[in-house]
PyMOL CGO cylinders between C-alpha atoms (Angstrom):
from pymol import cmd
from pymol.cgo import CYLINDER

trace = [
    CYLINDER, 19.39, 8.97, 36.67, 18.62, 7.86, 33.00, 0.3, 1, 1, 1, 1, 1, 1,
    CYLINDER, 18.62, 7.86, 33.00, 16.28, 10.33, 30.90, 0.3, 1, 1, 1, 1, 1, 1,
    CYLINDER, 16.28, 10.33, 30.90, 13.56, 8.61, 30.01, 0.3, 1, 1, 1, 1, 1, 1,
    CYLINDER, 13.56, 8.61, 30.01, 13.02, 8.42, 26.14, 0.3, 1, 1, 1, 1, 1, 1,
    CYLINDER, 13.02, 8.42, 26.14, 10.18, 7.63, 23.87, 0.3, 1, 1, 1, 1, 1, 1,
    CYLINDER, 10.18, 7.63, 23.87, 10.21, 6.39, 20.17, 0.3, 1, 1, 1, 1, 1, 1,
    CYLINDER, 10.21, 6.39, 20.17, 7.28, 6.57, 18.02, 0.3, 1, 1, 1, 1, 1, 1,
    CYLINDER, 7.28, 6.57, 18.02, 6.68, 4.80, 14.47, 0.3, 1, 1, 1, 1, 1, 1,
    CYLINDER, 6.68, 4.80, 14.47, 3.91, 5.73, 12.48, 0.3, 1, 1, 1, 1, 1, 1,
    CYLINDER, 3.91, 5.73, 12.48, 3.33, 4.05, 9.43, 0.3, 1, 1, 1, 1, 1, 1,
    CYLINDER, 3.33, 4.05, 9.43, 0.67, 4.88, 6.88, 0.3, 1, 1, 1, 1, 1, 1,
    CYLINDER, 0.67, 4.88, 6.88, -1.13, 1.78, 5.10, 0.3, 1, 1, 1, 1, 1, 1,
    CYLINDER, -1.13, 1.78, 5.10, -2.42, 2.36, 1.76, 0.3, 1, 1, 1, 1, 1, 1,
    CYLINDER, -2.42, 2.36, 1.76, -2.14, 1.08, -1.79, 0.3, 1, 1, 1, 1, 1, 1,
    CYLINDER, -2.14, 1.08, -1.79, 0.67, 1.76, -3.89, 0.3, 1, 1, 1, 1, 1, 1,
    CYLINDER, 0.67, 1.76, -3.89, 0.45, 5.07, -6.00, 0.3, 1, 1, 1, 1, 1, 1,
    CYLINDER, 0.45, 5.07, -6.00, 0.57, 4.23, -9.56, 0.3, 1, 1, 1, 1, 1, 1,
    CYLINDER, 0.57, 4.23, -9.56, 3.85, 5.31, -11.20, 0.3, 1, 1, 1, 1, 1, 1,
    CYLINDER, 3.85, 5.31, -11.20, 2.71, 8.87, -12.69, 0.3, 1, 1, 1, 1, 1, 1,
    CYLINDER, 2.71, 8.87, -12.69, 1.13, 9.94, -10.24, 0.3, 1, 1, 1, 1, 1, 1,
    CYLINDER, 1.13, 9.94, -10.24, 2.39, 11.80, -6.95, 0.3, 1, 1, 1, 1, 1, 1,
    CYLINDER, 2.39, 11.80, -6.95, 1.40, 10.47, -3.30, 0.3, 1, 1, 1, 1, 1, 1,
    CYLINDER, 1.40, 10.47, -3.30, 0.92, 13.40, -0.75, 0.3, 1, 1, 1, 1, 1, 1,
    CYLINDER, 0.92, 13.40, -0.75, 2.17, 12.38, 2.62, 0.3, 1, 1, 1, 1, 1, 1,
    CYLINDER, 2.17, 12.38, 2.62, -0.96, 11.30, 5.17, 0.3, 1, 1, 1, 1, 1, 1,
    CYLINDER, -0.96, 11.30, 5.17, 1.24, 12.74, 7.89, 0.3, 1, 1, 1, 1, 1, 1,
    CYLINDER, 1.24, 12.74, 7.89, 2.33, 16.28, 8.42, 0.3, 1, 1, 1, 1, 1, 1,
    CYLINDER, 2.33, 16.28, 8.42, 5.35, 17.94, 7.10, 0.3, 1, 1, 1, 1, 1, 1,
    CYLINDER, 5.35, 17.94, 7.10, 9.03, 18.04, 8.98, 0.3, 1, 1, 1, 1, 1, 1,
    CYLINDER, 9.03, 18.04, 8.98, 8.40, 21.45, 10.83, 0.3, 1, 1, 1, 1, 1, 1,
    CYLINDER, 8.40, 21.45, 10.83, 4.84, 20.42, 11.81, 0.3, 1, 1, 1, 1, 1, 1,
    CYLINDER, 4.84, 20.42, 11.81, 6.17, 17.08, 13.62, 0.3, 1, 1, 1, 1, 1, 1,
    CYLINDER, 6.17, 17.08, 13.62, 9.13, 18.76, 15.22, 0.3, 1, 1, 1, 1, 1, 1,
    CYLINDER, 9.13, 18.76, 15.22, 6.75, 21.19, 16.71, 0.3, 1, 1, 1, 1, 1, 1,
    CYLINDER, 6.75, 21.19, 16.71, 4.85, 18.11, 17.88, 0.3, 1, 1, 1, 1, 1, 1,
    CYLINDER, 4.85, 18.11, 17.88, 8.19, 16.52, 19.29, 0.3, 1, 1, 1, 1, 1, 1,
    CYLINDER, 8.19, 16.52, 19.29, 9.07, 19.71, 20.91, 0.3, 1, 1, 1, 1, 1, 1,
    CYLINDER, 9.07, 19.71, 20.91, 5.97, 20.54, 22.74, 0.3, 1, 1, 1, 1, 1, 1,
    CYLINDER, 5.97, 20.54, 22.74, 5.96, 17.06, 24.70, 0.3, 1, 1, 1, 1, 1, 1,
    CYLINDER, 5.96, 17.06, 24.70, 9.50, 17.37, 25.67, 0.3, 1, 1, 1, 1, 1, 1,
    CYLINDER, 9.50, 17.37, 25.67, 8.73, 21.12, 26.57, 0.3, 1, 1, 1, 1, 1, 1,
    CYLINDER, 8.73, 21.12, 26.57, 5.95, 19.99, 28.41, 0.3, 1, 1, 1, 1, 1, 1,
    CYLINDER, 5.95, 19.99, 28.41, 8.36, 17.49, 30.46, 0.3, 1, 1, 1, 1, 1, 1,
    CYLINDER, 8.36, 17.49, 30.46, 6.26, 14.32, 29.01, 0.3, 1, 1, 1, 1, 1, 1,
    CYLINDER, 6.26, 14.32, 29.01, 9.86, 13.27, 27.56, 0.3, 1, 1, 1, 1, 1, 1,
    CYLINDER, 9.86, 13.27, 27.56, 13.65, 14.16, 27.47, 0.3, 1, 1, 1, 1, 1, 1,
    CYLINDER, 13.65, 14.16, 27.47, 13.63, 13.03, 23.90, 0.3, 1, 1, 1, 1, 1, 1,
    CYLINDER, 13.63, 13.03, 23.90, 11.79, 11.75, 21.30, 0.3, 1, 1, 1, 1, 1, 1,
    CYLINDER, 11.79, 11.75, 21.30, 12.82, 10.31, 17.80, 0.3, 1, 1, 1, 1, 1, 1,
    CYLINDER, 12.82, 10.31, 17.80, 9.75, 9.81, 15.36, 0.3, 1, 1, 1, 1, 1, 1,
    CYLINDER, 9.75, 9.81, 15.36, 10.00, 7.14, 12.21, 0.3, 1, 1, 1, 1, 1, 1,
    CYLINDER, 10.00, 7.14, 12.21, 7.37, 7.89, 9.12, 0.3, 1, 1, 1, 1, 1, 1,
    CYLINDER, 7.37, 7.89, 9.12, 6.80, 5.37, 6.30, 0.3, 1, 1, 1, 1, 1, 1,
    CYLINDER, 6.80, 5.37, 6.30, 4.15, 6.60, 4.42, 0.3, 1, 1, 1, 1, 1, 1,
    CYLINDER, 4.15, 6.60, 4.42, 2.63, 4.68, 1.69, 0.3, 1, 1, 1, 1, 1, 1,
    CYLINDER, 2.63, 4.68, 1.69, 4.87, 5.06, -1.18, 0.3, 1, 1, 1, 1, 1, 1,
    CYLINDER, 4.87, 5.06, -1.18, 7.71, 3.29, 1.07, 0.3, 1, 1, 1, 1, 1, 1,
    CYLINDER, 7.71, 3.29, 1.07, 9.27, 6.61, 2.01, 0.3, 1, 1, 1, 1, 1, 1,
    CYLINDER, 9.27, 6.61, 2.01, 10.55, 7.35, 4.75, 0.3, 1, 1, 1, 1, 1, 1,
    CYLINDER, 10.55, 7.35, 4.75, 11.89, 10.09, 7.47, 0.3, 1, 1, 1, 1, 1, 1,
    CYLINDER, 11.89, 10.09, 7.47, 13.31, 10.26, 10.60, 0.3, 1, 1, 1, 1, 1, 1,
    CYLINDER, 13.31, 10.26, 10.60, 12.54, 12.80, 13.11, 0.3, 1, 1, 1, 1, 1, 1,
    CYLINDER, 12.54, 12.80, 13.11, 14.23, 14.04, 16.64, 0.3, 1, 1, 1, 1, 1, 1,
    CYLINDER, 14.23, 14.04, 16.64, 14.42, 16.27, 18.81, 0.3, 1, 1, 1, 1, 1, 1,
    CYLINDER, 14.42, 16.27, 18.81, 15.52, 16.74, 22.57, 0.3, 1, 1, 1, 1, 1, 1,
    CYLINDER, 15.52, 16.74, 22.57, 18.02, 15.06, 24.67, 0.3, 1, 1, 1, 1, 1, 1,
    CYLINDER, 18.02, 15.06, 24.67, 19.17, 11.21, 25.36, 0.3, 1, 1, 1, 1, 1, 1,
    CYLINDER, 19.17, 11.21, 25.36, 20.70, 12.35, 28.36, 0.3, 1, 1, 1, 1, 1, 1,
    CYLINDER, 20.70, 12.35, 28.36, 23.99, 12.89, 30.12, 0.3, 1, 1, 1, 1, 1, 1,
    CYLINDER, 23.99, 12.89, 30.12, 27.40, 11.65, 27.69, 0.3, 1, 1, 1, 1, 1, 1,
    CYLINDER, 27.40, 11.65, 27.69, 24.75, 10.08, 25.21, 0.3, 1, 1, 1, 1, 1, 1,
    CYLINDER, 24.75, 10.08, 25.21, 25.19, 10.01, 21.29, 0.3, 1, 1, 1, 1, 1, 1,
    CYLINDER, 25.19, 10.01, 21.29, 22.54, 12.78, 19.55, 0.3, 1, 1, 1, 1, 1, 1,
    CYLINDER, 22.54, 12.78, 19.55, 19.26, 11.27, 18.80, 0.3, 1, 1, 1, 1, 1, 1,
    CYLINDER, 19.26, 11.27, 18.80, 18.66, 9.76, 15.21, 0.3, 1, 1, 1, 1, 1, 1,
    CYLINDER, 18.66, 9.76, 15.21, 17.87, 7.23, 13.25, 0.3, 1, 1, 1, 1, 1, 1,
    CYLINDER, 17.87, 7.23, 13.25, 20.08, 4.84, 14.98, 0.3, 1, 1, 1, 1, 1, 1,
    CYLINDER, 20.08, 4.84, 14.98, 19.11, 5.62, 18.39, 0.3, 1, 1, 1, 1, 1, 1,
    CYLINDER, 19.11, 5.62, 18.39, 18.64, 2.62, 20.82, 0.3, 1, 1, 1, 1, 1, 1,
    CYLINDER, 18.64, 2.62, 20.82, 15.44, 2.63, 23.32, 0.3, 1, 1, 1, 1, 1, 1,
    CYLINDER, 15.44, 2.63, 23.32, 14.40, -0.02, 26.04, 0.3, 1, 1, 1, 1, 1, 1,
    CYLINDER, 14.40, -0.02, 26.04, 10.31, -0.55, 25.44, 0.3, 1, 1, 1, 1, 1, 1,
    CYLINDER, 10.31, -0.55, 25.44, 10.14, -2.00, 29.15, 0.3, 1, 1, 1, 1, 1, 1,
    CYLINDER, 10.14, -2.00, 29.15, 6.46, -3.64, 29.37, 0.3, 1, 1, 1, 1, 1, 1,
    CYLINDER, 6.46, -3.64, 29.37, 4.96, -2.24, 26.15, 0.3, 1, 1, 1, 1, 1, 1,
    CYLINDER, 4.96, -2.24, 26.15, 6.28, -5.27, 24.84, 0.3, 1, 1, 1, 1, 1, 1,
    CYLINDER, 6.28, -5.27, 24.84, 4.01, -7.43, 26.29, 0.3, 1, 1, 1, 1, 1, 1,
    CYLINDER, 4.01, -7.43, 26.29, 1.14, -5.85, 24.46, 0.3, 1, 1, 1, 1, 1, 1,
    CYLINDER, 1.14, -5.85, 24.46, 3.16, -6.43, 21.17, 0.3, 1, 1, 1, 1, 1, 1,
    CYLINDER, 3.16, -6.43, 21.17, 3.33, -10.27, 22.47, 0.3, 1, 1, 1, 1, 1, 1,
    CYLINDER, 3.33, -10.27, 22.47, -0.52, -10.06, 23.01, 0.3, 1, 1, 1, 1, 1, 1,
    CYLINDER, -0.52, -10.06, 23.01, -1.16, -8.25, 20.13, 0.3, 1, 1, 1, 1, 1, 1,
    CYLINDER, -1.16, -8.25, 20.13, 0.47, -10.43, 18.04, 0.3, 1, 1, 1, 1, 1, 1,
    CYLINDER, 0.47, -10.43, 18.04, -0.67, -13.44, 19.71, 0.3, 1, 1, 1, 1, 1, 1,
    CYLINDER, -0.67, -13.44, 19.71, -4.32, -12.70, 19.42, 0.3, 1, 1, 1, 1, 1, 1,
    CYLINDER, -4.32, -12.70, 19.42, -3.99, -12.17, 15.20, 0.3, 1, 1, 1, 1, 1, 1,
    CYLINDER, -3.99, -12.17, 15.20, -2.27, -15.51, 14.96, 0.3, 1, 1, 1, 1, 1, 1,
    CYLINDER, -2.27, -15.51, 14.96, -5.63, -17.06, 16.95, 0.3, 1, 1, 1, 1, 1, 1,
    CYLINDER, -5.63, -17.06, 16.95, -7.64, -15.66, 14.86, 0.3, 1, 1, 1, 1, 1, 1,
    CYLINDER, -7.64, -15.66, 14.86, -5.71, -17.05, 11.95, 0.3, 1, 1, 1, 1, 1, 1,
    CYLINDER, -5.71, -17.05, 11.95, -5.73, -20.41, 13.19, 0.3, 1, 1, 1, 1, 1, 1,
    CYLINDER, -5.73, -20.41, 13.19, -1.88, -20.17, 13.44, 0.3, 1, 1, 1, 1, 1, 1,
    CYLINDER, -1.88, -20.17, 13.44, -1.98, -21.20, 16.99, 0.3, 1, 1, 1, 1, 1, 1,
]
cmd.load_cgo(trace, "trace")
């Protein structure tokens, strides 16, 4: 049976921080979101998760934790996920903004 997996990406929208001065992250630090991670696949809500952060200055982390199942490569940054039928919300989604652009 395959483990079902989950990937999140989070991305924080903002300005660009001027050069002298330092941007705190909008999202919590590394321990905080692998506590996060852990809980759900504690909880059973996922066999493994692997969480992407951009925050506004254009950095960038990459977060796992848990298991891709049975003979499968460690979760990371280059892990592989099927999005099933989310994707036609992204289709939708996308769809809608280029209406309202006049783009279609």
């Amino acid at each position: 049976m395959r483990a079902a997996l989950l990937g999140l990406v989070f991305t924080a929208c903002a300005s660009p921080p001027a050069a002298t001065l330092a941007t705190p992250s909008a999202f919590p630090g590394e321990a905080e979101l692998i506590a996060m991670l852990k809980a759900r696949v504690d909880d059973g809500r996922a066999t493994g998760l692997v969480l992407g952060v951009m925050d506004a200055d254009g950095s960038t982390r990459v977060i796992s934790y848990g298991d891709a199942g049975p003979a499968a490569k460690p979760l990371d940054a280059n892990s592989v996920f099927e999005i099933g039928s989310i994707s036609k919300v992204f289709t939708s989604t996308l769809l809608a903004d280029m209406a309202a652009k006049g783009e279609v």
